[in-house]
Each structure stands twice: as C-alpha cells, then as structure tokens.
N, C-alpha and C positions, 0 to 999 in steps of 0.2 A: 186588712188594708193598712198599710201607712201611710200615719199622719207628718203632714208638713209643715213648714211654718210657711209663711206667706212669700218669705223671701224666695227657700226650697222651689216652692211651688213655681215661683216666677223663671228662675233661674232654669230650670228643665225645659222649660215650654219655648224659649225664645228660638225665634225661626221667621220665613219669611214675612207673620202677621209684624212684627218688631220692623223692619225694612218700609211695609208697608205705611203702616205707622208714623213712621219714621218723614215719609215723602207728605202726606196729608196734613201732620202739623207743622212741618216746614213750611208749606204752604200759606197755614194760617200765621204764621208769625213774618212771613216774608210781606204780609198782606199789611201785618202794622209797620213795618217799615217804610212800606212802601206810603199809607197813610200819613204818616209824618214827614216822611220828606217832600211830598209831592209841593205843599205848600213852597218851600224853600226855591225849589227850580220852575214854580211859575213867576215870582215874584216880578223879575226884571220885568217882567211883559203886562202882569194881571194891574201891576201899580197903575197904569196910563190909565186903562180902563175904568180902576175903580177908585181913579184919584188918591190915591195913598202917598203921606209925607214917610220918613225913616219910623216915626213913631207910629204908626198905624203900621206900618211891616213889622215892628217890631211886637203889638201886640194880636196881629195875625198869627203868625210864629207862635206867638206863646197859647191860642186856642190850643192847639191839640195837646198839648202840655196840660190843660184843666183836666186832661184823664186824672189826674191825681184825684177827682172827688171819684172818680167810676173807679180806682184799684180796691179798696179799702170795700167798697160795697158789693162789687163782683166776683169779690174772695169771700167774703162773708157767705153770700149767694151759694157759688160753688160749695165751700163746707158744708149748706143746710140742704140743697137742692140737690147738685151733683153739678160735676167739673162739664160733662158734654153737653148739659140743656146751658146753662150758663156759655157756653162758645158759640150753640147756637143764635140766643139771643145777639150777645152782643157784637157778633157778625153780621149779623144781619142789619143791625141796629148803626152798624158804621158806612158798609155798604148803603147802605139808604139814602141816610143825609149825605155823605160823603158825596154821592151823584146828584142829588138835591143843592150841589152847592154850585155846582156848574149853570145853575138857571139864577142864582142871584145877581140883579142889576144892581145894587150897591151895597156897600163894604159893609153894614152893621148887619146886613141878612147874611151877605158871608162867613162875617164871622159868627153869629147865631149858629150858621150848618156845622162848621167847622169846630165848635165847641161842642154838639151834640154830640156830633163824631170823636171828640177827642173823649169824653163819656164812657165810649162803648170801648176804644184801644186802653184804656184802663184795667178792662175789666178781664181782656184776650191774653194780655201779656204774661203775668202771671199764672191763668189759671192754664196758660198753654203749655208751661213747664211744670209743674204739678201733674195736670193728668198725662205728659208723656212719661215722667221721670215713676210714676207707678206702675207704670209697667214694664220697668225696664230692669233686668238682672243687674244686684250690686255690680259685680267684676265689669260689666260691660255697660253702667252706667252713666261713666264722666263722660267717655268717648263719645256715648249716643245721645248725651246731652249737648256735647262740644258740636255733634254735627247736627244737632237741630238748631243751634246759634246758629252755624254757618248760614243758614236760610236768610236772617237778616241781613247780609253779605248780595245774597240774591233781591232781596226786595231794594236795598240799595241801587243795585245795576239797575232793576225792571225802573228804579224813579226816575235815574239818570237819564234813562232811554227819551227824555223830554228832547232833548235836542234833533230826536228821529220825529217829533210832534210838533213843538212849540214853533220853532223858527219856518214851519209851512204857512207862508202867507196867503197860500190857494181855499187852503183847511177856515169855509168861511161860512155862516149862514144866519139867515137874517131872519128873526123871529120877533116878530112886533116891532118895540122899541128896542129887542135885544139883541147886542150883534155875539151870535154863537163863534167866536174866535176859537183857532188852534189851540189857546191857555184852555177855553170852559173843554173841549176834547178832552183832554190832557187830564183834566178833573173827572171825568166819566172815567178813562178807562182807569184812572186808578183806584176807583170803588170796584170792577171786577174782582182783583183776588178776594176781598171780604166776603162776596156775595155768594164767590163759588166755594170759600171753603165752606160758609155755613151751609147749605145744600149736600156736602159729602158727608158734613159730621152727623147731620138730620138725616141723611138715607143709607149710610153705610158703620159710622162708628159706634161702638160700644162705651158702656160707662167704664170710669175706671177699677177697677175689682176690687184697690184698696178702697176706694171708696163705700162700695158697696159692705164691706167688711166691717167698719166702724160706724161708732158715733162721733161725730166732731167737736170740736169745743172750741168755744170765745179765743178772738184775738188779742186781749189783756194780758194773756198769760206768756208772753211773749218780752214783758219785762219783769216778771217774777222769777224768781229764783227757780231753774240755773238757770237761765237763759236770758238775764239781764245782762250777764258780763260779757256773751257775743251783738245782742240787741244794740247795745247802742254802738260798736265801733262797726256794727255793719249800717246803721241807718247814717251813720258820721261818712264810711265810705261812697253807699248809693247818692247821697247828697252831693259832694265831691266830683263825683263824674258826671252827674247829670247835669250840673253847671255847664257842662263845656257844653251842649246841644246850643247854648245860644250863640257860639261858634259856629257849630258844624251847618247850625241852619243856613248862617251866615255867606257862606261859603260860594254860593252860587251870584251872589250880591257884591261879594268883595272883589270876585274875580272879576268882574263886568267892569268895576270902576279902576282894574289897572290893566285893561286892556293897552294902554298906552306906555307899558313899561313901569315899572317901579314895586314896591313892594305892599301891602295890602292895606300899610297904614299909612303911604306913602301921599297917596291920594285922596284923601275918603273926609279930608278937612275940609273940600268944599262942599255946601249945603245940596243935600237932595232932596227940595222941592221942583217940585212940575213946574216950576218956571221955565221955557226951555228946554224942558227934558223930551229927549225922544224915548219913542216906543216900541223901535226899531233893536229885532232881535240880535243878541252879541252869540252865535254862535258857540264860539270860542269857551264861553262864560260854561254852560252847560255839555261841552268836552271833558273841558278839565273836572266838574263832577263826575263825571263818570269815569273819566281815571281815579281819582278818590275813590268812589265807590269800590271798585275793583281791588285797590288796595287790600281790601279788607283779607284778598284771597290767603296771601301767606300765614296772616297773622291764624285764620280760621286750620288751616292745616297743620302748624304748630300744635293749637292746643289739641284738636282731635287726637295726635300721635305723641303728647304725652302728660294731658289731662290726668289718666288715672295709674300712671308713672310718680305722678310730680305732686297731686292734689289739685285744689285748687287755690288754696293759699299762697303756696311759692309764686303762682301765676301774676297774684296781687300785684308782685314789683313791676309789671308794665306800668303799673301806674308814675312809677318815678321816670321811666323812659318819655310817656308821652307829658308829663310838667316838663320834660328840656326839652320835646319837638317844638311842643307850645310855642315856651318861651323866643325859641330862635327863627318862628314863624311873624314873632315883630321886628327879632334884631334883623333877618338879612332886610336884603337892596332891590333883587329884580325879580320878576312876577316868576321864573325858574324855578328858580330858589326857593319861593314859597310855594309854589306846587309839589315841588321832592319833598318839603318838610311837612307839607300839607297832607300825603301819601304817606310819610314813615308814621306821622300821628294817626292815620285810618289803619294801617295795619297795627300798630302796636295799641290802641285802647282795643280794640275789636278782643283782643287775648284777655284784658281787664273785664269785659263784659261776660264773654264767655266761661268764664272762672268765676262769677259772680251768679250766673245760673243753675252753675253746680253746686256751688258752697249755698246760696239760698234755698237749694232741695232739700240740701240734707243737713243741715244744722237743726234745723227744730223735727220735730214728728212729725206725721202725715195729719194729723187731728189739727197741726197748728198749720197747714200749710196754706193758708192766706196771710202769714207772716212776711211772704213775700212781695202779695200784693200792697201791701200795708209800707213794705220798703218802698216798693215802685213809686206808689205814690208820695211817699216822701222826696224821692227822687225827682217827681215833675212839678213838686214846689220849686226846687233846686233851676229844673230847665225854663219853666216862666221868669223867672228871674232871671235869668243868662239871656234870654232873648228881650224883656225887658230894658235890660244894662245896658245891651248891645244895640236895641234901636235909640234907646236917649242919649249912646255918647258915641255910636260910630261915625256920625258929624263932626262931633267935636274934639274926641280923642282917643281912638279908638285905644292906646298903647294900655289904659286901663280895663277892661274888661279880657283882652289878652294875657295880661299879664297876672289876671286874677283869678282864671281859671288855669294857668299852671302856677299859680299858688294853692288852689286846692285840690290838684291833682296831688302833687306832694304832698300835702294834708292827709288825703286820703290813701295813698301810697304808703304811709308812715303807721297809717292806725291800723292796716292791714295787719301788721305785725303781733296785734295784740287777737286775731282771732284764733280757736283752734284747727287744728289738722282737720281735716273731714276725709280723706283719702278712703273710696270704698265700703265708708261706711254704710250700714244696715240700718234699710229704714224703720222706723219702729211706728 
C-alpha cells in the first residue's frame, strides 16, 4: 500500500464532504458576525430603554470586543482538546447568554450578558479557520478559505436585517416590569445562528484529522525564532484594522444623527444625552447598514477569484485603499457621500481581512495554530479601544478618532510589506 503524507492524503479525497463543510462553518462564523454587530443596530432604540449616555454605548460596543480574554484560551483549548468540542462549547456558550441578554432590565446586566458572550466569539473565530483550513487541499486552499470569509459578509446582512425587526412598533410584550420591545426580539434572534451551529458540529461533524495526527505545543513559541520576524508585524497589522471596528460599530449611530443632511462629523457636536432625545426609530439609519453590509459582496468575490493566484500578502495593500476611504469619510459634506465612501471602505477591508485568514493559517504550523487566536485577541484590545475613543469623543470631536484609524490602517498597510509570501504553501 502507499504511504502519503498528510497533504497527499487531503488533496485526493476533496469532494462534496469539503462543499459541505464548507456551508456548516460558514455558518458558524456568519454567527459571530452576526453577534457583534447586532449590538451596533440596536443601539438608536435599546439606549431609551436602558438609559444609555454616548459613553455607556460606547462601552456597550466594546463588551463583545472582551472576546480578546476567550481567543488566547479557546486556542489553547482547541490545541489540547480538539478544534470541534471547543466550537461546540463556545457556541453554545454565546448562543445562551447572547439570548439571556434580551431579558436584562438595565444596562450593567446587559452588559454582563454581552461580555460573557463576547468570551465565547473569542474562542469560534479562530478555531473556525484552523479546523476548516485542515482539511482543505494546499492548491484549493486560499480560495476555500476566501469563501468561508465571505460567510461574515452574510452574517453582516442577517444583522442588518434589524431594520425588518427593530422599527416594528406592533413587535410588543409586556412581561412584569419588562417591556419586551422589537430591540430584546432582535437580541433573540440573533443568538439562533450560534445555537444552531453548535447542534450540527455536536451531531453531524468530525474532528479535524490534522489534529488527530499530532501532538500540539505551547503558544510561546510563536516569538521564537523563526517565527519572530513574521509574529510581530502580523500582531502590528491585526491591531491596525481592529481599531477601525470602533467605526464600523459606529455606523448605525452616525447615520441616525445626519439624517438631516450633512456629513457624519458634521452633526455629532451636539451632546447625546436623554435629555429630549427620542426613541423613535430612524429607519433610514438601519437601510444604510445594510447597504454597507452588502458592500462586502465584491470585495469577497475579488479575493475568492484570485486569493491563491496573488497570496495573501499582495491582498495586504487593501489596506492602504481603505486609510483613504477612511480619511475622506470625514473630509466630504453630505450624508451621500459618506455612504458611497462608507461602502467603498466595507468592500475594500472585507479583501484585508480575508487575506488575513489565509496568511494566519498558514504562516506557523498546525501544532502552533492558536497563533491565531492569540492575534485575534490582540486585535479586540485594538477594537475596545476604538469603541472606547469613539464613545468619549464622538460628542466632542469625532474628526479624531476618524482620522486615527486611517492612520493605522496605513500603519498596518505599510508593515504588511515586511511579511512573507505564503502563496499555497504546505501545511506542516
């Protein structure tokens, strides 16, 4: 009989289980997108309710961002465990609280759920790329990686979809002292994707075979030589773009305050306290996310068609595209305007992130592959602090924290340069 290596091996066998595959972890990762954004397009409405000033949205925002302490521990996990019991938990585990948060009557319980929950999207992200990217043949690799990104593209849309929920002021029910509005809905159904992917990985998927194959070893070795000199200008890059999320959360909030015309930082100088605020949904506000959201479509179809053409390295330079969508998202004038540039920035990072899922598979070994999670969560230091920034100075001036994350986009655009080629490389 002939012996193969493991690659061999993979590489003969791919067929419809890989498609399948394919649709399942999509699933689960559409499920953290969808987790993290949901907070962003309830905000306009949940603030009334739960009495929230700009800084309290702001550190709303930034709970599910604490996944940074769950990446680092549910890589660990998966190394020592295995990649599918670890999905199952922490699906399950977001799914839970995630719907658990829709019964909190005020803000410090909410954000308790929402921080649990940000725990468990820690732990899914990374280990969701890992055990797909093991079973997937070198040559048909980037691609199959490119189109399990595209998934977050869809959990984007399913968050957007708020404006088919939130703005129903029929969507009503009164439970003790709690009034179940259209927003806590909106908070249920978007713990469904988590609940139902952990259910299919528990009754239908397999471990990953590299895994089963090896023994795994410590995260330390990640700045040890050789793989110091890509370690830190990739922890330099993940930092870099995970800043902008205090943007992107933003998004649904900025839009609301120029419904009257003008451009995002045009308006946002006068103070949002509840003083006189209404609660009264802006439609409009949660349209234009979901045009955003949608955006993402080109940019995902780009790298699928020529991910394992190009690398993922070449892909990096999106990142110098979207520091000048950024930027010019504070220079224009009318709320137009910042939605086109709003939209050229969701399709062109979307090619940044997706290039970053492949290049984070295959730079270190399979043994080191919570290397990634290790980044992630470097990266949601990064996004607490951008939603941070963004709630204590979008009062007062929003042109800084705009203008600071297309300064580290360039940043990390620039460091990209110094990583190497990974183009099809063989995992080891």
């Amino acid at each position: 009989m002939q012996k193969l290596t493991y690659e061999e091996a993979v590489e003969r066998a791919f067929g419809l289980f890989h498609w399948l595959l394919l649709v399942v972890c999509g699933w689960a990762n559409a499920s953290d997108a969808v987790e993290i954004l949901c907070v962003s397009f309830l905000l306009p409405t949940a603030r009334c309710d739960l009495q929230l000033s700009s800084s309290d949205m702001g550190l709303l925002t930034a709970s599910i961002f604490l996944m940074m302490v769950g990446g680092y521990m549910w890589g660990y996990l998966a190394d020592q465990k295995g990649r599918r019991r670890v999905l199952i938990v922490s699906l399950t585990v977001n799914g839970l609280f995630g719907g658990l948060a829709s019964l909190a009557p005020w803000f410090w319980l909410f954000l308790l759920m929402r921080f649990i929950s940000g725990i468990r999207v820690g732990g899914s992200i990374p280990v969701i790329f890992s055990y797909f990217s093991e079973f997937m043949p070198r040559l048909r690799r980037g691609a199959m990686i490119s189109c399990l990104a595209t998934f977050w593209m869809a959990g984007n849309i399913l968050a957007a979809l708020a404006w088919l929920v939130i703005p129903r002021t029929w969507v009503y029910l009164s439970l003790g002292t709690l009034d179940f509005k259209s927003w806590r809905v909106f908070v249920v159904l978007c713990s469904v994707p988590s609940i139902t992917s952990a259910l299919i990985f528990k009754l239908f998927m397999p471990e990953s075979p590299k895994f089963l194959m090896e023994a795994l070893a410590p995260i330390k070795k990640i700045f040890q030589s050789p793989f110091r000199s890509r370690s830190i200008p990739l922890l330099i890059i993940f930092y870099s773009i995970s800043f902008y999320y205090g943007l992107w959360m933003w998004f649904p909030e900025l839009f609301e305050r120029t419904e009257d015309g003008g451009s995002p930082c045009a308006n946002v100088s006068r103070p949002s306290a509840m003083v006189n605020a209404t609660c009264d949904t802006v439609k409009t506000a949660y349209t234009d996310g979901f045009i955003i959201a949608a955006a993402n479509l080109p940019g995902n179809i780009f790298t699928i068609l020529v991910m394992d053409s190009t690398g993922g390295k070449a892909l990096l330079g999106s990142l110098l595209l979207s520091s000048l969508s950024v930027f010019f998202i504070y220079v224009v004038q009318t709320k137009a305007q910042s939605l086109i540039l709003s939209c050229i920035f969701s399709g062109v990072s979307v090619i940044t992130w997706n290039a970053l899922d492949v290049i984070g598979t295959e730079l270190y070994p399979t043994k080191l592959s919570s290397a990634l999670g290790f980044f992630t969560g470097v990266g949601r230091v990064a996004a607490i602090m951008g939603n941070l920034v963004f709630g204590r100075l979008v009062d007062a001036n929003c042109a800084v924290p705009i203008l600071l994350v297309s300064a580290l986009l360039l940043t990390g655009g620039l460091v990209g340069l110094l990583l190497p080629q990974t183009r099809q490389t063989e995992l080891t």
